[in-house]
C-alpha positions as CSV (number, residue, x, y, z in Angstrom):
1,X,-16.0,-21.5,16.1
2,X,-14.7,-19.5,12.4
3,X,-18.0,-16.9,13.1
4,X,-17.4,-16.9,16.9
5,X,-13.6,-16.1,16.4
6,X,-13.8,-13.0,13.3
7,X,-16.6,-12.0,16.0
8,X,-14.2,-11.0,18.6
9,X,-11.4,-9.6,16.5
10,X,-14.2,-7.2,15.1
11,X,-15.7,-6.3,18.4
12,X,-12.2,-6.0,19.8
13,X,-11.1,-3.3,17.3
14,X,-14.4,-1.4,17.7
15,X,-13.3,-0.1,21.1
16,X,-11.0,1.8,19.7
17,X,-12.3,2.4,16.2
18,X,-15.9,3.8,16.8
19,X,-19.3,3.6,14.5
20,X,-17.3,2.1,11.1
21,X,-18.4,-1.6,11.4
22,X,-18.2,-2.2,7.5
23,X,-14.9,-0.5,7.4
24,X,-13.7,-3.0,10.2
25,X,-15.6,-5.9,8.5
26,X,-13.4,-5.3,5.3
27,X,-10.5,-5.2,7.2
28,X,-11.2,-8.4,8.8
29,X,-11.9,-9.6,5.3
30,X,-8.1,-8.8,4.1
31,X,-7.1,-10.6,7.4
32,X,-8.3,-13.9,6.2
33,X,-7.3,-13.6,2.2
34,X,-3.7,-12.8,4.1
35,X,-4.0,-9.9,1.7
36,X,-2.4,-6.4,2.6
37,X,-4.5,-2.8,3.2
38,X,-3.7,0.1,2.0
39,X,-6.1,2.8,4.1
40,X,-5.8,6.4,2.5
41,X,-7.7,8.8,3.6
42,X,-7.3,12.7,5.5
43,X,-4.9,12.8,8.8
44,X,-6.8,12.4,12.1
45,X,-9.1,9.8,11.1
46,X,-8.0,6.8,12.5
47,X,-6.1,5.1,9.8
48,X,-2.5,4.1,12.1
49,X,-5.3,3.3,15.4
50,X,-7.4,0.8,13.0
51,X,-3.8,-0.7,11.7
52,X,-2.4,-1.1,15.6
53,X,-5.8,-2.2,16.9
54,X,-6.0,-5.0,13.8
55,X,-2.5,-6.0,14.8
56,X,-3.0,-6.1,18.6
57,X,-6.1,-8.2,18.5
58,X,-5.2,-10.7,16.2
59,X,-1.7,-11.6,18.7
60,X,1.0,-11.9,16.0
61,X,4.2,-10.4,15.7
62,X,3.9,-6.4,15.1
63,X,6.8,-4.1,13.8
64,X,6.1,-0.7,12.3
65,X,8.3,1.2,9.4
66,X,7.8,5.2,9.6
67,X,8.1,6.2,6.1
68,X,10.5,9.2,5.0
69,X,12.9,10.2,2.3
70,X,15.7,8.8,3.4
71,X,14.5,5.5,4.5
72,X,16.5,3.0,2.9
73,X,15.5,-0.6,1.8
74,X,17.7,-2.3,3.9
75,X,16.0,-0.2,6.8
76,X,13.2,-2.7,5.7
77,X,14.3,-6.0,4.6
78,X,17.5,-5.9,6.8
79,X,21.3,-6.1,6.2
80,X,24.4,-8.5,6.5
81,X,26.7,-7.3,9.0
82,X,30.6,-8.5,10.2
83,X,30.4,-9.8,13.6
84,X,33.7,-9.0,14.5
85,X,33.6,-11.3,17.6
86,X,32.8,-14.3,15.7
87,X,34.4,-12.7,12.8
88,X,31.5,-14.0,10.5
89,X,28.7,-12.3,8.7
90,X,25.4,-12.6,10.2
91,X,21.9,-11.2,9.6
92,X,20.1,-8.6,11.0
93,X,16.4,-9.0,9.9
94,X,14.3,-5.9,9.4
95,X,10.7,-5.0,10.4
96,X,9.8,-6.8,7.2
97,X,10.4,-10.1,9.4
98,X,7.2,-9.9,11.5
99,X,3.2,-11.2,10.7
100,X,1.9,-7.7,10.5
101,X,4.0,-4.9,9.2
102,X,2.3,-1.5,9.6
103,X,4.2,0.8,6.9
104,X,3.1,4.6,7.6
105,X,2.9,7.4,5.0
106,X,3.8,4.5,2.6
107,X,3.7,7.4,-0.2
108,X,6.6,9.3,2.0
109,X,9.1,6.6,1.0
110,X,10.8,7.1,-2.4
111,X,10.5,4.6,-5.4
112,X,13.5,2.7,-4.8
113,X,12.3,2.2,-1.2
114,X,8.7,1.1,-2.2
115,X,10.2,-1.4,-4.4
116,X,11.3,-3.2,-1.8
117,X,8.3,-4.1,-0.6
118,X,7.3,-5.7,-4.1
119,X,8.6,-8.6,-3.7
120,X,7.4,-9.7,0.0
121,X,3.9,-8.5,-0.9
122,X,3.6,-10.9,-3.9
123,X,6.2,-13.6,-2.9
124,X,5.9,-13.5,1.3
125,X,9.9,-14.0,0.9
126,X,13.0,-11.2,1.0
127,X,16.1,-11.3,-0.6
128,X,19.0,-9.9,0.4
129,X,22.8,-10.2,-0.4
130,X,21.0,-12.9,-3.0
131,X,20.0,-15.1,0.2
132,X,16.4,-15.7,-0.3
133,X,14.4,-16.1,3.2
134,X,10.8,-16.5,3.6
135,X,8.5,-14.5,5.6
136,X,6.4,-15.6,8.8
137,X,2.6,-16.4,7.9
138,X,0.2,-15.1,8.5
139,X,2.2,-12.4,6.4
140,X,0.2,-8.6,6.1
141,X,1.3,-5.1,5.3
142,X,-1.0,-2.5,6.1
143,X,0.1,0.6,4.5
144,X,-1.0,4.2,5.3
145,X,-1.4,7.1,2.9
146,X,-3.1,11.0,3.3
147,X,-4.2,11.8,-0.6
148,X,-4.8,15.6,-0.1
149,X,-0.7,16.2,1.0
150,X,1.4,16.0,-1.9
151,X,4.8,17.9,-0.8
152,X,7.6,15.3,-0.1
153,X,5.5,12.4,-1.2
154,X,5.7,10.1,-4.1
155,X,2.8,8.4,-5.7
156,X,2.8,4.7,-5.6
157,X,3.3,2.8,-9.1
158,X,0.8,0.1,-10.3
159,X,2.8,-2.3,-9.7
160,X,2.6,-1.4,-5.9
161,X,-1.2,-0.3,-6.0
162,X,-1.7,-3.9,-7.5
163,X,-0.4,-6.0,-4.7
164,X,-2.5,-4.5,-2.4
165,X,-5.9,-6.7,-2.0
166,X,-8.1,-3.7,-0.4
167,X,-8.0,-0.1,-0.6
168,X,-10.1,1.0,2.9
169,X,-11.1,5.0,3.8
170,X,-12.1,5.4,7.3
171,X,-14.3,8.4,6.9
172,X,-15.6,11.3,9.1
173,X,-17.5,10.0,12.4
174,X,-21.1,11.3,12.6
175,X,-22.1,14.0,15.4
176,X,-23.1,10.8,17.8
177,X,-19.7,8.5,17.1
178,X,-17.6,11.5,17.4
179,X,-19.4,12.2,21.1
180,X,-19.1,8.1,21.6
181,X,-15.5,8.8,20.9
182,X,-14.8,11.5,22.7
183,X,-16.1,9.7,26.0
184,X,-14.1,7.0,25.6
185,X,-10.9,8.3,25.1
186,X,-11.1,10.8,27.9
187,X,-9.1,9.7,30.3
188,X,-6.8,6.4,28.9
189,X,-6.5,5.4,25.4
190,X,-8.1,2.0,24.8
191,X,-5.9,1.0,22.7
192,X,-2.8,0.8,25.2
193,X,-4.8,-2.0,27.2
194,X,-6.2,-3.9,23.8
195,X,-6.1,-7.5,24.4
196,X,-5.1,-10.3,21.9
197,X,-8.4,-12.5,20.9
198,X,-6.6,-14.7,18.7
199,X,-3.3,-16.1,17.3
200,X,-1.4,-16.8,14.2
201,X,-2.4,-20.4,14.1
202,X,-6.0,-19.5,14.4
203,X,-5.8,-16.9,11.9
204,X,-4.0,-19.4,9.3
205,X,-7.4,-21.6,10.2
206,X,-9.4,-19.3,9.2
207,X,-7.5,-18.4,6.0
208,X,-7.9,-22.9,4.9
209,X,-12.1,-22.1,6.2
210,X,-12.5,-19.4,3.7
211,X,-10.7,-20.9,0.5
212,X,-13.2,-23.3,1.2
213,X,-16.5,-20.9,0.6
214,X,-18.5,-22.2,-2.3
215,X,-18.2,-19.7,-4.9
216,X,-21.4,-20.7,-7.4
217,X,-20.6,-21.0,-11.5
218,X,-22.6,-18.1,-12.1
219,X,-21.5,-15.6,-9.1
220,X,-17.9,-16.6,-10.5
221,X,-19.1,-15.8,-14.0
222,X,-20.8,-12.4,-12.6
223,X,-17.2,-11.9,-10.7
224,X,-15.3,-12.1,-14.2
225,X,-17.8,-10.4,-16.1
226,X,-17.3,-7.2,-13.9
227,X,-13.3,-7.3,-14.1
228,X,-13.6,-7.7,-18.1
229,X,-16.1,-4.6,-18.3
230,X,-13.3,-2.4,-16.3
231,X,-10.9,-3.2,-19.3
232,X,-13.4,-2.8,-22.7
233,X,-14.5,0.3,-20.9
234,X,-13.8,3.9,-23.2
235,X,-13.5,5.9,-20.0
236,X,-10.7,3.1,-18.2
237,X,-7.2,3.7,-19.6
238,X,-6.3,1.0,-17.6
239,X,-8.2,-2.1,-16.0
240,X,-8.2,-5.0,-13.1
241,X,-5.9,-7.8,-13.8
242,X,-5.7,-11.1,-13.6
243,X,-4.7,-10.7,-10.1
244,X,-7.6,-8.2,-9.2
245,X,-9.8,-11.0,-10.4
246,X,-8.2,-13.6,-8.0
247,X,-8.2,-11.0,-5.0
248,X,-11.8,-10.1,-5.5
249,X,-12.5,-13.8,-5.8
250,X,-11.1,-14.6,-2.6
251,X,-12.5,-11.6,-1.0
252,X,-15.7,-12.9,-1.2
253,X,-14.9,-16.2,-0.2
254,X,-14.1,-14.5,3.2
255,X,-16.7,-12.0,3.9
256,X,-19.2,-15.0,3.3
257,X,-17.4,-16.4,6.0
258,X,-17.6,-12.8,8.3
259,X,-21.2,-12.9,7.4
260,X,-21.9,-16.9,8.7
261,X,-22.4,-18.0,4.8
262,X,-20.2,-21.0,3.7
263,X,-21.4,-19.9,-0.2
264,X,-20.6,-16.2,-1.9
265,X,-23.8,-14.4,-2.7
266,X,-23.8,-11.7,-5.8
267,X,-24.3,-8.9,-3.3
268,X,-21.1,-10.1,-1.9
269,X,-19.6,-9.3,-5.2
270,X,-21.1,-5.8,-5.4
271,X,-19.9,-4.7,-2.3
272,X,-16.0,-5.7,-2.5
273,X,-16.3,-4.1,-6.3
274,X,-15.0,-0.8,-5.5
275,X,-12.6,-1.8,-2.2
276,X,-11.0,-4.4,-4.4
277,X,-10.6,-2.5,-7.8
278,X,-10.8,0.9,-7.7
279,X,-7.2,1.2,-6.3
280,X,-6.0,-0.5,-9.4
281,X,-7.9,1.3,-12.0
282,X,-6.7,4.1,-14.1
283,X,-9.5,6.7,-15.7
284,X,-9.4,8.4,-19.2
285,X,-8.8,12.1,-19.3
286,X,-12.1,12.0,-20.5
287,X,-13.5,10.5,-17.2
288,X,-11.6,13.3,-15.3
289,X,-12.8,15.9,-17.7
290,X,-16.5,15.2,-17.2
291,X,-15.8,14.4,-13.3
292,X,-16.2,11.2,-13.0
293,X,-14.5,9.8,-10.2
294,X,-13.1,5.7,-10.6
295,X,-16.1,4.8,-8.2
296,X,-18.7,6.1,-10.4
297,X,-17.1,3.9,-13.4
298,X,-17.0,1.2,-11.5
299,X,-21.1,1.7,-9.9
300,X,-21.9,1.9,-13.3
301,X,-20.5,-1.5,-14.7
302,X,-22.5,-3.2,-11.6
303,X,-25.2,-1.3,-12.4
304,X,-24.9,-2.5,-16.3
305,X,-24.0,-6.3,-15.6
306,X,-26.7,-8.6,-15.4
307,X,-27.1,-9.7,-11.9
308,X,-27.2,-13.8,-11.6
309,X,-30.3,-15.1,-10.2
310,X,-31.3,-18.4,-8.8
311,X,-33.8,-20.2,-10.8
């Protein structure tokens, strides 16, 4: 039922995002840790399709927030108003208030904006006029970014990098997707007629399933020993935290559940390394002098740390 279930949701988003089945894999993978994406990459790619495709398919409650300079918090979160015909206050919820929140050119936003989002990415509650309220679960942001335009943006602090579980690039098609592509959005776009191939309930299912994945003493011990490396390392200013360690822990909980397994396997490690950590990492100027980019550092701790093998 779990396999049959992330099946569809994956095949379901592939009609409209062609030839990146890992990318959509890793995505799916966020899904079930309830843990928010942050998809950076060049415009044109796909990133705001993949985040209305994920949200379509998985049939939960879908606002968008279009990031700009003078976006305000309570443009997010939402704001008490008068009523003047029930002359009483009442509250008008934001797009905050919804299962999947799909926040464009996050990095448009000023910092006072972004911060609002702190506290419903960690928490999954708001608070405004100092009336705490929580938010609907399944709870996801799924933030968009373009890192080569820097006029009228604002770089996100660690603090925000932190709280998001998975950092995803979407990547140039090959010659044969692009062609696949351009066949199948020649006439209508697939993703105005995308159906819903599961719900909230199911999804929340799925999110018990996968905290139930045996993780092995010694892949957990592999796990942490990669996460310490990142902050001993002379080239790492800064490293993963405590709550890099947690997300990459839960991370591979669920993609042994996308791939059928109901136990995490090292190579399950390896492969979430870099989605899960590099986002949160910041290199020496030594690393950037020599150009060496944060997912070199990070292939050459897993290439240094002894891998656990079954006896």
């Amino acid at each position: 039922m779990s396999t049959d279930a992330i099946r569809r949701i994956i095949e379901n988003i592939g009609e409209v995002i062609v030839g990146k089945p890992e990318v959509l894999e890793l995505a799916v993978v966020a899904v079930l840790c309830e843990g928010h994406i942050l998809i950076e990459d060049v415009p044109g790619i796909g990133k705001t399709s993949l985040a209305k495709a994920l949200a379509r398919s998985l049939g939960c409650s879908f606002r968008r927030i279009q990031c700009t300079p003078d976006l305000l918090p309570s443009d997010i979160t939402g704001i008490h108003f008068f009523n003047q015909k029930r002359s009483e206050f009442e509250f008008r919820p934001g797009p905050v208030m919804s299962n999947i929140v799909l926040v464009d050119e996050i990095n448009r936003a000023t910092p006072r904006t972004q911060s609002s989002l702190l506290e419903c990415m960690q928490e999954r509650q708001i608070t405004v006029d100092g009336v705490t309220m929580p938010l609907p679960r399944p709870f996801l942001v799924i933030a968009t970014q373009n890192p080569v335009e820097l006029h009228g943006t604002f770089p996100l602090p660690e603090a925000q990098l932190d709280r998001f579980l998975i950092k995803l690039e979407v990547g140039y098609p090959s010659a044969e997707q692009e062609d696949i592509m351009l066949l199948r959005f020649k006439q209508d776009n697939p993703l105005d007629s995308l159906p819903e191939v599961t719900s909230a309930e199911e999804i929340i299912k799925l999110n018990q399933l996968a905290q139930e994945v045996h993780v092995e003493q010694s892949v957990r011990h592999y796990l942490l020993d990669i996460i310490r490396q990142t902050r001993s390392n002379a080239e790492i200013d800064l490293g993963a935290s405590p709550r890099a360690s947690l997300a990459l822990y839960r991370s591979t909980q669920a993609l042994a559940l996308v791939s059928g397994r109901d136990y995490v396997i090292p190579d399950d490690v390896k492969r979430l390394a870099i989605p899960v950590i590099v986002h949160r990492l910041i290199a020496s100027t030594e690393a950037y002098l020599h150009n060496r980019s944060k997912e070199n550092l990070i292939e050459n701790i897993l290439a240094q740390t002894p891998v656990p093998v079954e006896e």
